[in-house]
C-alpha positions in Angstrom: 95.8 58.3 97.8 97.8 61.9 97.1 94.9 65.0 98.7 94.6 66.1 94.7 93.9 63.0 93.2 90.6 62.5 91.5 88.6 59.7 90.3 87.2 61.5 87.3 85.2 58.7 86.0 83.0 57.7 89.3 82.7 61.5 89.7 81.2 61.4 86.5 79.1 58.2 86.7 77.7 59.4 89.8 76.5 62.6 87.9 75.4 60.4 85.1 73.2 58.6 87.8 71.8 61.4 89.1 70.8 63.0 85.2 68.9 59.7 85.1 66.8 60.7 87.7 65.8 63.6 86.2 65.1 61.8 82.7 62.5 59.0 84.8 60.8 61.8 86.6 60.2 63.8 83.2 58.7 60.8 81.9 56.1 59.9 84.5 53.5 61.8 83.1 53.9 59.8 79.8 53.9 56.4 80.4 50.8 53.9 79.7 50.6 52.3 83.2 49.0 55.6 84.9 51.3 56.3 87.8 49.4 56.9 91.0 51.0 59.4 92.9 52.0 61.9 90.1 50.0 64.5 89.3 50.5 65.1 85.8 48.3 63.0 82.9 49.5 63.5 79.5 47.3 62.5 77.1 49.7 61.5 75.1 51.6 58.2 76.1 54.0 55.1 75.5 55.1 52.0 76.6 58.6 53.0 75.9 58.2 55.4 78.6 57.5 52.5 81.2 60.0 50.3 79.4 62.7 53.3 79.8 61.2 53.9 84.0 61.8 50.0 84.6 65.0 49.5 83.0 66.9 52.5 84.8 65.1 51.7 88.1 67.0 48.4 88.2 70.6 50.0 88.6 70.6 53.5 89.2 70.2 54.6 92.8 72.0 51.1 93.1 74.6 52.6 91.6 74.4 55.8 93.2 74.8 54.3 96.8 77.7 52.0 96.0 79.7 55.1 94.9 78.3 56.9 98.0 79.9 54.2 100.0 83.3 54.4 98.5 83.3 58.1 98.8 82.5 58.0 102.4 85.1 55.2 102.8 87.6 58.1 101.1 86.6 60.8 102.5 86.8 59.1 106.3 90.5 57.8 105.2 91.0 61.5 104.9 89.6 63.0 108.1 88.5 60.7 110.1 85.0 59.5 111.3 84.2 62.8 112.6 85.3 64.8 109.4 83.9 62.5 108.0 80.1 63.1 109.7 81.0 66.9 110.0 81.5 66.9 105.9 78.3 64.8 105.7 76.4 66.9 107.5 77.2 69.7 105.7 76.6 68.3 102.1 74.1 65.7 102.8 72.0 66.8 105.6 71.6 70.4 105.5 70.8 70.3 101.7 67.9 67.6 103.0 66.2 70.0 105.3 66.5 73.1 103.5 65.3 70.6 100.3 62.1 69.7 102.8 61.6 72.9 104.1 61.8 74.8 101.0 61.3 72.9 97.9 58.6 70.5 99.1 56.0 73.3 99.6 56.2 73.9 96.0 55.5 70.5 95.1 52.5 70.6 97.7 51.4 73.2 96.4 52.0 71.5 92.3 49.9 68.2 93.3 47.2 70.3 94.8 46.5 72.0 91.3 47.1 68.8 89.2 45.7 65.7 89.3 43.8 65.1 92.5 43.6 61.4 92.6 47.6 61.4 93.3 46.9 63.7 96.9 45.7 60.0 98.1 49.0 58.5 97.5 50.9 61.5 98.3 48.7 63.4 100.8 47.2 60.5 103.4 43.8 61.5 104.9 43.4 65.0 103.0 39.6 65.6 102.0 40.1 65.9 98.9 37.4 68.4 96.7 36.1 67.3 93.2 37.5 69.8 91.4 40.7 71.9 92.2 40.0 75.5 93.7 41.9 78.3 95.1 40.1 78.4 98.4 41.5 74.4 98.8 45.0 75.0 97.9 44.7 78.5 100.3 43.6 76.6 103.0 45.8 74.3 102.7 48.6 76.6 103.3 47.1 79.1 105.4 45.9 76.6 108.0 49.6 74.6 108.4 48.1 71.9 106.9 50.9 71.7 104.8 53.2 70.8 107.3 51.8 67.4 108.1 53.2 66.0 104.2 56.3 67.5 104.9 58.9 64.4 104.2 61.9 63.6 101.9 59.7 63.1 98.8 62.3 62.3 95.7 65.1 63.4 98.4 64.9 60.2 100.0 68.2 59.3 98.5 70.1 61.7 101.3 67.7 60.8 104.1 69.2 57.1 103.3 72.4 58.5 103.5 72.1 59.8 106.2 70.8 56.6 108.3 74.0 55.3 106.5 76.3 57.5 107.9 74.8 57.4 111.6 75.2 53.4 110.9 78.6 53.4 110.2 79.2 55.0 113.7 79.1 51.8 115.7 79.9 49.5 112.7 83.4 51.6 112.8 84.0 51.5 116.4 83.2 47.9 116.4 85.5 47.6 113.6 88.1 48.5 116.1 88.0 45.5 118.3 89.6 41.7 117.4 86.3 40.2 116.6 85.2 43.2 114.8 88.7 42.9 112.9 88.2 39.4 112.2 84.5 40.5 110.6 86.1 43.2 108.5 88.8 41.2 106.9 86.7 38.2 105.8 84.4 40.6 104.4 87.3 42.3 102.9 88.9 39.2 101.6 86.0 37.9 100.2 85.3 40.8 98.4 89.0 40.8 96.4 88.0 37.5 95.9 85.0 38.0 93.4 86.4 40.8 92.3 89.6 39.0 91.3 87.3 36.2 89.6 84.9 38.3 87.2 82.6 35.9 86.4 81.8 36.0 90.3 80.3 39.0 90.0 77.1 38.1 88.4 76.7 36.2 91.7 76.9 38.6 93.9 72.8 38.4 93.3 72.6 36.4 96.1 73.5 38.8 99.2 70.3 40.8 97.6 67.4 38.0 98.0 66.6 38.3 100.9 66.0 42.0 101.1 64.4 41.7 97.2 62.0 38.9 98.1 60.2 41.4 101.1 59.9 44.0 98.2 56.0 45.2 97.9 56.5 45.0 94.2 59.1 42.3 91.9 60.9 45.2 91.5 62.6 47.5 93.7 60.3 49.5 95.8 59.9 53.0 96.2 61.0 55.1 99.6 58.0 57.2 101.0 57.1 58.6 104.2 59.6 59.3 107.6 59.3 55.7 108.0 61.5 53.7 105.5 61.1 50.0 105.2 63.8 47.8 106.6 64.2 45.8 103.7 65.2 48.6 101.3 66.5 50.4 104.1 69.4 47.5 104.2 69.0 46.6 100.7 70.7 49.5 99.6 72.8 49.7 102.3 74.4 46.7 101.2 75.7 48.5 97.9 76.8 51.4 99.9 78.9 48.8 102.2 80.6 47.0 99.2 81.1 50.5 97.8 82.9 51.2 101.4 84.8 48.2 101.4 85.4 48.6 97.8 87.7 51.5 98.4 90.2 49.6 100.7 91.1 47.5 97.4 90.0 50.4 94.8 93.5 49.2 93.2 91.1 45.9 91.9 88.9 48.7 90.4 90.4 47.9 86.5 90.7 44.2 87.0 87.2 43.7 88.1 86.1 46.1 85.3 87.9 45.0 82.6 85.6 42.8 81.0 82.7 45.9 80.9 82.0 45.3 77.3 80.8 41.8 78.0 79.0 42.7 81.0 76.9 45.5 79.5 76.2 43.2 76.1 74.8 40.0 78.6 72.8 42.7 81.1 70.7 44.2 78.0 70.7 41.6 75.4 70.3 38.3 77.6 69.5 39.2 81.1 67.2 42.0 81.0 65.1 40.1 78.5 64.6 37.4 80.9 63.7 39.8 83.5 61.3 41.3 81.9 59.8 38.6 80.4 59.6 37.1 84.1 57.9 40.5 85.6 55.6 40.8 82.8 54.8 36.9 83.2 54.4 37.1 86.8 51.9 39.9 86.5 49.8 38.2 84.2 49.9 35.0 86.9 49.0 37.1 89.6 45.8 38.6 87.5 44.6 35.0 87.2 45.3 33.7 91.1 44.4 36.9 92.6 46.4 35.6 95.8 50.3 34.5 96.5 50.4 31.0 95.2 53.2 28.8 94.3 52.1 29.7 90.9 53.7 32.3 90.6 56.4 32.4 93.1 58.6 29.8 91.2 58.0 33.0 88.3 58.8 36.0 91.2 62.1 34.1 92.7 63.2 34.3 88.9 62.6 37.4 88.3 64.6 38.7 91.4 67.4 36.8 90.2 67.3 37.8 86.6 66.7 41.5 88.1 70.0 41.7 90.9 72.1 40.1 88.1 71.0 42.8 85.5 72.1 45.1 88.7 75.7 44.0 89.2 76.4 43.6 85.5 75.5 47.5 84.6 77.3 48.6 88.1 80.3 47.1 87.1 79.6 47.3 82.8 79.5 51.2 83.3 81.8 51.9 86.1 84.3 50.3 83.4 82.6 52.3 80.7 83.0 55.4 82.3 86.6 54.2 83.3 87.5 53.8 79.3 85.7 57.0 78.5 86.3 59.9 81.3 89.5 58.3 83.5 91.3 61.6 82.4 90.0 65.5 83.3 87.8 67.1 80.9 86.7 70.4 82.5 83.1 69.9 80.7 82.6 66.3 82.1 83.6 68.0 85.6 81.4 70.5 85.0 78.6 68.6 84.6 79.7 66.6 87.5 79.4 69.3 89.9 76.3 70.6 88.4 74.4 66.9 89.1 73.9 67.4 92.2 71.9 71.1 92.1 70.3 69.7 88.8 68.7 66.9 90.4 67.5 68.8 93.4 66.1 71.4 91.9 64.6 69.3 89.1 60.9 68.1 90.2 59.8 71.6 90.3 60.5 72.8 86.6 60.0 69.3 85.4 56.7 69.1 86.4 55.2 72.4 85.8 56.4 71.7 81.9 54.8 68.5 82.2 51.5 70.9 82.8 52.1 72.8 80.1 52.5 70.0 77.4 49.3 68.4 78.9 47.8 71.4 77.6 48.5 71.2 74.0 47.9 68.5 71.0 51.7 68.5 70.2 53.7 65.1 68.8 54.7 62.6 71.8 58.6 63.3 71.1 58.4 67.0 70.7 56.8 66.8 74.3 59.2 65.2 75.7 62.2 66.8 73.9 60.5 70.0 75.5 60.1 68.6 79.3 64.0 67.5 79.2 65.4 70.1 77.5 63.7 72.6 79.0 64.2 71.9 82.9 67.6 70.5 82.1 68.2 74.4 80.6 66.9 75.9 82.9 68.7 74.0 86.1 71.9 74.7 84.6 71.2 78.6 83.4 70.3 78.7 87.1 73.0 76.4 87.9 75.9 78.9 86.2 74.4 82.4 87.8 72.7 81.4 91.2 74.3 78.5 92.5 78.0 77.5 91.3 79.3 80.6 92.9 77.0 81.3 95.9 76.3 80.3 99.3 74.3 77.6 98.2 77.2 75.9 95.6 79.3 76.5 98.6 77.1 73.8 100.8 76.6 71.7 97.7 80.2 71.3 96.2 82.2 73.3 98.1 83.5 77.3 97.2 84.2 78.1 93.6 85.8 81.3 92.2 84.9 82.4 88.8 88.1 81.8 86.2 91.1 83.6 86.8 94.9 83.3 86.4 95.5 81.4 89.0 94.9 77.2 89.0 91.1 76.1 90.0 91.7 74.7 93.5 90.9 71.3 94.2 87.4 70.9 94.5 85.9 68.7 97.8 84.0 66.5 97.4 80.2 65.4 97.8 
């Protein structure tokens, strides 16, 4: 691969994965199954909401981490395993502290005046008042309190990344040696062989059971705390890998893509049915037996297999989507590309303090929403345009950026 040449449609699907993010969190506060750890209550509500939350939750960071992983695996064919980490560092890890240090105050400082029952999910062993009142959100601060709940929050996606990266240390040096080699090129091989046989793919399912079936819930669990879990520590870890490996044959890309029409048409109109019906089934099951019984396990092995099908049939349905759609430049699409990454992490803040202010008023359901969405995603790129793209802190997102001139935009690095 030439130094200026671009995949413009993975750039832009990763971007597409990370303005999903944005559209579950702006829905959390409407959804009928009360989410405990959020503290925003609209009164106003829908299934749809939970329907939408559940169906992106299924393939988005999944997404996100396989084209993580194929970056990596470019960017290290570039400079090597330590430009690699020193690139990393700059884009993935620095961004995560400053994120925690900075950002995650305000959010403290958001669930303290909202709803208090969420400070026991989020806030572990705070005495918790009542009623909300200044003195309790000063002394909170004021007192360093506010230190002990400092953690990646909705970050945890480079906090992963980052145990990925330090992973990849000793799987590379390892890669090195004959029996290391030997490992690589099986893998390597047996990946061009799915990919070269589509209707593989949906089979790929099976490297994710045994990492699904520890999963506290039927569906993908949720990172919180320092201390991720080990099963969704390696679960996604196995997307970012077959993204890595991915890029040693990225020539298959088209082949094993080609067929996205299909793929996307049997994920939502035949496999995420199933799913569904199997998680909503299961629930019901568990109600009745109150305990793990073969009752319901029968219904929860389904369910996993319905749900990492669904998975691998929208990763590959809409990297070819986005393949037949944005392959070429479009200066908007790249735009937008290299705005995600800002717009997501500085998204919960403005997200949820409009989620407070529709809470507030008697308004229509979908003028609520319209207003959470548009509103944060206006503001994130109003801020994104004249305090970001061209300052220090676009610099250690995207890179340095000059404002339009005569001259050719220089190549952008990237993420």
């Amino acid at each position: 691969m030439s130094q200026s040449e671009r995949y413009h449609d993975l750039d832009a699907l990763r971007a597409f994965a990370m303005f999903l993010g944005l559209w579950v969190h702006g829905l959390l506060s409407f959804t009928d199954m009360r989410i405990p750890f959020w503290p925003v209550r609209d009164a106003k509500t829908s299934f749809l909401a939970d329907l939408f939350i559940f169906y992106i939750h299924d393939f988005r960071m999944q997404t996100f981490f396989l084209l993580a992983g194929f970056f990596a695996a470019l960017l290290h064919s570039r400079y090597g395993l330590r430009g690699m980490l020193k690139h990393r560092s700059v884009r993935v890890l620095l961004p995560l502290i400053l994120g925690i240090l900075l950002i995650n105050p305000l959010l403290q400082y958001l669930w303290l005046i909202g709803d208090l029952d969420a400070l026991r999910f989020v806030m572990p062993g705070q005495e918790i008042p009542e009623i909300p009142s200044d003195s309790f959100v000063y002394d909170h601060f004021s007192t360093g309190r506010f230190a002990r709940y400092l953690f990646p929050h909705y970050l945890w996606f480079l906090y992963f990344l980052c145990f990925f990266y330090a992973l990849m240390i000793p799987i590379l040096l390892v890669g090195k040696s004959s029996p290391g080699r030997w490992i690589v090129d099986r893998l390597t091989n047996l990946q061009r062989y799915i990919l070269q046989r589509t209707w593989l793919i949906p089979g790929l399912f099976l490297i994710l059971l045994p990492c699904l079936w520890q999963m506290d819930k039927w569906a993908v669990d949720t990172p919180n705390g320092w201390l991720p879990s080990l099963h969704l520590l390696g679960y996604y870890f196995l997307f970012f890998s077959f993204g890595w490996i991915l890029f040693a044959q990225r020539e298959l890309l088209p082949v094993a893509s080609k067929h996205w029409r299909i793929y996307l048409l049997v994920a939502h109109f035949l496999v995420f049915p199933l799913y569904l019906a199997c998680v909503l089934t299961g629930l019901d099951q568990m109600k009745l037996a109150q305990t793990d019984t073969s009752e319901f396990l029968g219904t929860k092995l389904l369910a996993q297999i319905t749900g990492g099908i669904f998975t691998w049939l929208m990763i590959f349905g809409l990297m070819g989507l986005f393949h037949y759609l944005f392959s070429k430049p479009n200066r908007y699409v790249r735009y937008l590309a290299d705005s995600s990454y800002w717009c997501y992490v500085g998204s919960l803040v403005p997200l949820i303090v409009l989620q407070m202010l529709m809470a507030r008023v008697d308004w229509p359901l979908a003028v609520k929403v319209f207003v959470v969405h548009a509103g944060a995603l206006a503001f994130l790129l109003f801020t994104y345009e004249y305090f970001v793209r061209y300052t220090a802190i676009g610099a250690l997102l995207n890179g340095p950026k000059k404002r339009i001139s005569s001259s050719p935009e220089p190549q952008r690095e990237l993420r």
